[in-house]
N, CA, C and O atoms as a GROMACS GRO file, in nm:
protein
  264
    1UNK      N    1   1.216  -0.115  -1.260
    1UNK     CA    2   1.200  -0.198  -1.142
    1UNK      C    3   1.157  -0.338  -1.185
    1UNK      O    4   1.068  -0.350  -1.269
    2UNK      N    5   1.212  -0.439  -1.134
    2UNK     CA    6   1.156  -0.559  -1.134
    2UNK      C    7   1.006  -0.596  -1.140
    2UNK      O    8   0.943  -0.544  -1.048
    3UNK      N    9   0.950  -0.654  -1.202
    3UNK     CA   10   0.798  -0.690  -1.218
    3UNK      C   11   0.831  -0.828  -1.121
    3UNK      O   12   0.934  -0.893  -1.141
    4UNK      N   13   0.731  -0.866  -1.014
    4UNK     CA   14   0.757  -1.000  -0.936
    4UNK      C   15   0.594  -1.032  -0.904
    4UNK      O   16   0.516  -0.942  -0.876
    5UNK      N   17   0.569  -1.126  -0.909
    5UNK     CA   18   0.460  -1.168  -0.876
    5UNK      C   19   0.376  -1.168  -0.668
    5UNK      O   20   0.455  -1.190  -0.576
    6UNK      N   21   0.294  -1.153  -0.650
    6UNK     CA   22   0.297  -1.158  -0.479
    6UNK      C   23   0.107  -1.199  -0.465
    6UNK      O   24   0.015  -1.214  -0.546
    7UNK      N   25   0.113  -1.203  -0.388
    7UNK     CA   26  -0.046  -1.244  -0.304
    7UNK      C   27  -0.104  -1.092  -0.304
    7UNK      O   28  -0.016  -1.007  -0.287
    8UNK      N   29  -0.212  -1.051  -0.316
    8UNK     CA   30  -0.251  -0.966  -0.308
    8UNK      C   31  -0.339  -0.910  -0.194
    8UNK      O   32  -0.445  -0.868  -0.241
    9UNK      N   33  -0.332  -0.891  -0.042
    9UNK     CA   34  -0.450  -0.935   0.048
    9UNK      C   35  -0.526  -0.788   0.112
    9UNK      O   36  -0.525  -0.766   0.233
   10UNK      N   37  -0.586  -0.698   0.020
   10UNK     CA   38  -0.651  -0.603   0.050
   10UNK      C   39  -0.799  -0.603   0.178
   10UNK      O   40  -0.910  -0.653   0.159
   11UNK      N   41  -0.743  -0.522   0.321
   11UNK     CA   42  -0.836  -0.512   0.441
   11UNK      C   43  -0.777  -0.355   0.449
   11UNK      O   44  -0.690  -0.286   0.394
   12UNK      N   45  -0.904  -0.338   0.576
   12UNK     CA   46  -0.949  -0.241   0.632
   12UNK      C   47  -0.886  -0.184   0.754
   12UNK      O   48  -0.978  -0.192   0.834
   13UNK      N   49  -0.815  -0.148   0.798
   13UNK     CA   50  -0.784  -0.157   0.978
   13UNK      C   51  -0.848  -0.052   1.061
   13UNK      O   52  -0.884   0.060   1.024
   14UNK      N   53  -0.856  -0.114   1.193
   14UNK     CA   54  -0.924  -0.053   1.271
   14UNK      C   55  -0.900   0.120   1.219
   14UNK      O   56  -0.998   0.190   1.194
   15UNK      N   57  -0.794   0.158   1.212
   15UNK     CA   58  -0.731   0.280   1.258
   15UNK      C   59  -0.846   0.339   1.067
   15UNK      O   60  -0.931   0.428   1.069
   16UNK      N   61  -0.823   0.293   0.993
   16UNK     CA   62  -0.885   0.337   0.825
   16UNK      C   63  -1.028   0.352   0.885
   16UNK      O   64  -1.093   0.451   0.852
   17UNK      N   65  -1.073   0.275   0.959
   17UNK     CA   66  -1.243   0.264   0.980
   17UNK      C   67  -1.280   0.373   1.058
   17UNK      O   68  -1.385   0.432   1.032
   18UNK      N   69  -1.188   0.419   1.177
   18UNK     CA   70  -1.217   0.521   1.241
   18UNK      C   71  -1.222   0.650   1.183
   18UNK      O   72  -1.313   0.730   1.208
   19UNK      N   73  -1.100   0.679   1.084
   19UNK     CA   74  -1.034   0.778   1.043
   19UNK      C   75  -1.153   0.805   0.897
   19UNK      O   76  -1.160   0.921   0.856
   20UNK      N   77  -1.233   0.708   0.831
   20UNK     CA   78  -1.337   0.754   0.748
   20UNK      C   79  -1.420   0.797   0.801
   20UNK      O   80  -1.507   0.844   0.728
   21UNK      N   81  -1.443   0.806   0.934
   21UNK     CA   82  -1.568   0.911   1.022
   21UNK      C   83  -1.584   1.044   0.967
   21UNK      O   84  -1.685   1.105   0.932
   22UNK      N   85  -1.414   1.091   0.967
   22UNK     CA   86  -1.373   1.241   0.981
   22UNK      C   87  -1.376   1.283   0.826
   22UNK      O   88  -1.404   1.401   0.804
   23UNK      N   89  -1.353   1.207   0.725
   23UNK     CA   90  -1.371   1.213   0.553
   23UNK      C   91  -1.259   1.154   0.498
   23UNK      O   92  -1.163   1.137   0.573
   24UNK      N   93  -1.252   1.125   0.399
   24UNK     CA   94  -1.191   1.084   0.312
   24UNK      C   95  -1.099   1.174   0.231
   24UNK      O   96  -1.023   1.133   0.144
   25UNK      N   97  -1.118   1.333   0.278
   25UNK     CA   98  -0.996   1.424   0.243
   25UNK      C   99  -0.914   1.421   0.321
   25UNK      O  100  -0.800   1.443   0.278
   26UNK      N  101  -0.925   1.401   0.425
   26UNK     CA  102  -0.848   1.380   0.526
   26UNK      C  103  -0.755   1.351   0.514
   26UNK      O  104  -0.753   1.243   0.454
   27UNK      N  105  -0.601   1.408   0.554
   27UNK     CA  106  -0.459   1.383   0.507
   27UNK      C  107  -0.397   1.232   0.598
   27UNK      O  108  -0.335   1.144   0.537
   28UNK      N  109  -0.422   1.223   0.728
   28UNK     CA  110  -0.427   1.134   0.774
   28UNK      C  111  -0.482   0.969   0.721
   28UNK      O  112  -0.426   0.861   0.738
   29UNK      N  113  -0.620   1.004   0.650
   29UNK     CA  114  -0.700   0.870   0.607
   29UNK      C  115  -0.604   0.848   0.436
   29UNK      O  116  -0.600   0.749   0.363
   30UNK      N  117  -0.540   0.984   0.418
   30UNK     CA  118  -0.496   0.956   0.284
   30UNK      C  119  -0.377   0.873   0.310
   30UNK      O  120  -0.350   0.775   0.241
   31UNK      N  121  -0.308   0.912   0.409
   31UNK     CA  122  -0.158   0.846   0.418
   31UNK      C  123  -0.200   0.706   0.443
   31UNK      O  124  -0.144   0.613   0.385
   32UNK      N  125  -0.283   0.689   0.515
   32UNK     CA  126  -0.295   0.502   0.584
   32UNK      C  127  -0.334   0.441   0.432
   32UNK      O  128  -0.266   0.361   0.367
   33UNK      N  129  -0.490   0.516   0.384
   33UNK     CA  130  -0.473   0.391   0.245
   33UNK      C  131  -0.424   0.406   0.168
   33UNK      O  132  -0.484   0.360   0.071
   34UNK      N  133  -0.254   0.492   0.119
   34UNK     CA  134  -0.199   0.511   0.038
   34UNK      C  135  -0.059   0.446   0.084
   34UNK      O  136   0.046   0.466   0.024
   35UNK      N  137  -0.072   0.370   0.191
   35UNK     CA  138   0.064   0.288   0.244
   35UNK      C  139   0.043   0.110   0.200
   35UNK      O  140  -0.059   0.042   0.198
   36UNK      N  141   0.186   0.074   0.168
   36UNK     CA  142   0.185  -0.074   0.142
   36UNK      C  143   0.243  -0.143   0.251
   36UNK      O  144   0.340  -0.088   0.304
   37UNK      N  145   0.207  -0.244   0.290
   37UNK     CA  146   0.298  -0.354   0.393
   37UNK      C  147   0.373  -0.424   0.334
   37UNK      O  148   0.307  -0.465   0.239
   38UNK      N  149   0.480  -0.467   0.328
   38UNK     CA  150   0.545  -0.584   0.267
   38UNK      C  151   0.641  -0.663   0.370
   38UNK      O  152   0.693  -0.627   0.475
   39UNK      N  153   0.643  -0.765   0.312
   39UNK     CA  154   0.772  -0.870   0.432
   39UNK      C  155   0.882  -0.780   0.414
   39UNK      O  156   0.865  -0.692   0.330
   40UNK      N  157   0.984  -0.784   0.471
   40UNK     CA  158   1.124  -0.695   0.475
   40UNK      C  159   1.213  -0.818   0.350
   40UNK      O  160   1.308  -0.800   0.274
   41UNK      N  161   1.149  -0.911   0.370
   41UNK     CA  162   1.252  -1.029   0.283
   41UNK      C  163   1.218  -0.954   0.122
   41UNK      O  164   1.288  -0.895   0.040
   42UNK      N  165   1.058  -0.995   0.129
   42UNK     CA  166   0.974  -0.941  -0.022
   42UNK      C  167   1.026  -0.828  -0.043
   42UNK      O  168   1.066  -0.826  -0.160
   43UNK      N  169   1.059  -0.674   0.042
   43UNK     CA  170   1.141  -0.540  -0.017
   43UNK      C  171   1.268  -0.539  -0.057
   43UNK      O  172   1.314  -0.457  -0.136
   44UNK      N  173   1.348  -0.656   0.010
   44UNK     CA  174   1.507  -0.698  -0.009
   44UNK      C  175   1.475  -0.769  -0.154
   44UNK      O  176   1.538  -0.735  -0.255
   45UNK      N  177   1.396  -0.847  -0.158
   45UNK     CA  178   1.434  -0.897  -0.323
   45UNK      C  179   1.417  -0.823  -0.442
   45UNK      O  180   1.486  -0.830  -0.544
   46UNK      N  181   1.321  -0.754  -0.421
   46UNK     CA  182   1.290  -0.621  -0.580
   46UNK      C  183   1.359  -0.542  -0.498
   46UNK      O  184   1.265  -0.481  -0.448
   47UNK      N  185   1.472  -0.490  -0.439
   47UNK     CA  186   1.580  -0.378  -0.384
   47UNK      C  187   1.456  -0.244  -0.337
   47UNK      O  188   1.484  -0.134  -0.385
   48UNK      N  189   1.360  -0.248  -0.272
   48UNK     CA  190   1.265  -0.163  -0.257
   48UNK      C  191   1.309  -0.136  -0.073
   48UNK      O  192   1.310  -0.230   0.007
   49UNK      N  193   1.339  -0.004  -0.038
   49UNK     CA  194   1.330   0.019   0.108
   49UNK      C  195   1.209   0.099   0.126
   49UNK      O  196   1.132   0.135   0.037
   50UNK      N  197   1.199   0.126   0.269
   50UNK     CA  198   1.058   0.193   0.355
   50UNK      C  199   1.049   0.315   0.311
   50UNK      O  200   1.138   0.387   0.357
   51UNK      N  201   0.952   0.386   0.215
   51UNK     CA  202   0.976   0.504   0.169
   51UNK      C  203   0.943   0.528   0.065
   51UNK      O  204   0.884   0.633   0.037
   52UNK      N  205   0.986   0.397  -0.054
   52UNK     CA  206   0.986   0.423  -0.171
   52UNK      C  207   0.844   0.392  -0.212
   52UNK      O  208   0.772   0.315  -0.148
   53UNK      N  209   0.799   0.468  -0.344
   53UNK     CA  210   0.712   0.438  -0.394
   53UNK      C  211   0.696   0.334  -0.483
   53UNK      O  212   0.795   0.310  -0.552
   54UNK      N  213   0.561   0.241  -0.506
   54UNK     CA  214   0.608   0.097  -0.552
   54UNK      C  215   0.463   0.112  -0.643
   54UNK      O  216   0.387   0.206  -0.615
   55UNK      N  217   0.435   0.035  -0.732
   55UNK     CA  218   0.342   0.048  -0.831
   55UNK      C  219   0.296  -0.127  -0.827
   55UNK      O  220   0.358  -0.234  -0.826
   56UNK      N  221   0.131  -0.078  -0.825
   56UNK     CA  222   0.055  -0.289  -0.781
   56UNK      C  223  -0.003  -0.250  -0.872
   56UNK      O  224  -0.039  -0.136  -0.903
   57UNK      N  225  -0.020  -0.386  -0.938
   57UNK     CA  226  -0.035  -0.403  -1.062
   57UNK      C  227  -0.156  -0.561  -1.047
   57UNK      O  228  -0.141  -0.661  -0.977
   58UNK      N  229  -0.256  -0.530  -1.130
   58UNK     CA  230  -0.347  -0.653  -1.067
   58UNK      C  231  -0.458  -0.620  -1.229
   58UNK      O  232  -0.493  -0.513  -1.279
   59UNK      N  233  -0.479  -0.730  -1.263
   59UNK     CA  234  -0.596  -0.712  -1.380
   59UNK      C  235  -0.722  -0.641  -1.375
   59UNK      O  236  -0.801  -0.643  -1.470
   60UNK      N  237  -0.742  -0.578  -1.265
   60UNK     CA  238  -0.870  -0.492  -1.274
   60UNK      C  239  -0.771  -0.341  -1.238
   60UNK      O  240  -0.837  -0.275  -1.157
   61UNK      N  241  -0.702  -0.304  -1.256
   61UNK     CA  242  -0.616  -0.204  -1.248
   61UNK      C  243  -0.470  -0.209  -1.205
   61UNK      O  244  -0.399  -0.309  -1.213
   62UNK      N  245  -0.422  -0.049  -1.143
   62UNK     CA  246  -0.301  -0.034  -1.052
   62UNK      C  247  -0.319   0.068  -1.022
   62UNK      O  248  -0.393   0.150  -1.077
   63UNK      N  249  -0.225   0.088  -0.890
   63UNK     CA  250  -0.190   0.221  -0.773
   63UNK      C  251  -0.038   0.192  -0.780
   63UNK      O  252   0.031   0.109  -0.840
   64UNK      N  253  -0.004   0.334  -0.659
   64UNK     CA  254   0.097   0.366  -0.613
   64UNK      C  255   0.085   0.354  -0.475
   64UNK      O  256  -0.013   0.404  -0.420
   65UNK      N  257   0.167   0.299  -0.413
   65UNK     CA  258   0.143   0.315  -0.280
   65UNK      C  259   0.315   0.330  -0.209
   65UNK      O  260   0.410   0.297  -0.280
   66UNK      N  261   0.333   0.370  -0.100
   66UNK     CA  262   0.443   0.424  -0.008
   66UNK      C  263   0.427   0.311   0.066
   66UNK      O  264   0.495   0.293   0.167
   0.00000   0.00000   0.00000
């Protein structure tokens, strides 16, 4: 896959804040912070559609996210 550079802008959303009430095993709290947002332009240029798994890459680590 293409390596591309992007902004990195890690938050919380309402729906993550509620859903850590119930735990953090929680399959629900797993899917929300294990999802990425991207522009539809930004998934068209590295050929990435809604679904795929994508790997962030940042100097204090990396994940996988859907």
């Amino acid at each position: 896959m293409v390596a591309k550079r992007f902004l990195l802008n890690p938050s919380r959303t309402s729906k993550q804040g509620q859903q850590i009430n119930v735990g953090k095993d929680n399959a629900e709290y797993e899917a929300i912070v294990n999802t990425l947002t991207m522009h539809a332009d930004d998934m068209q240029s590295l050929g990435v559609v809604a679904g795929d798994t994508v790997r962030v890459r940042t100097e204090f680590g990396e994940a996988e996210f859907q």
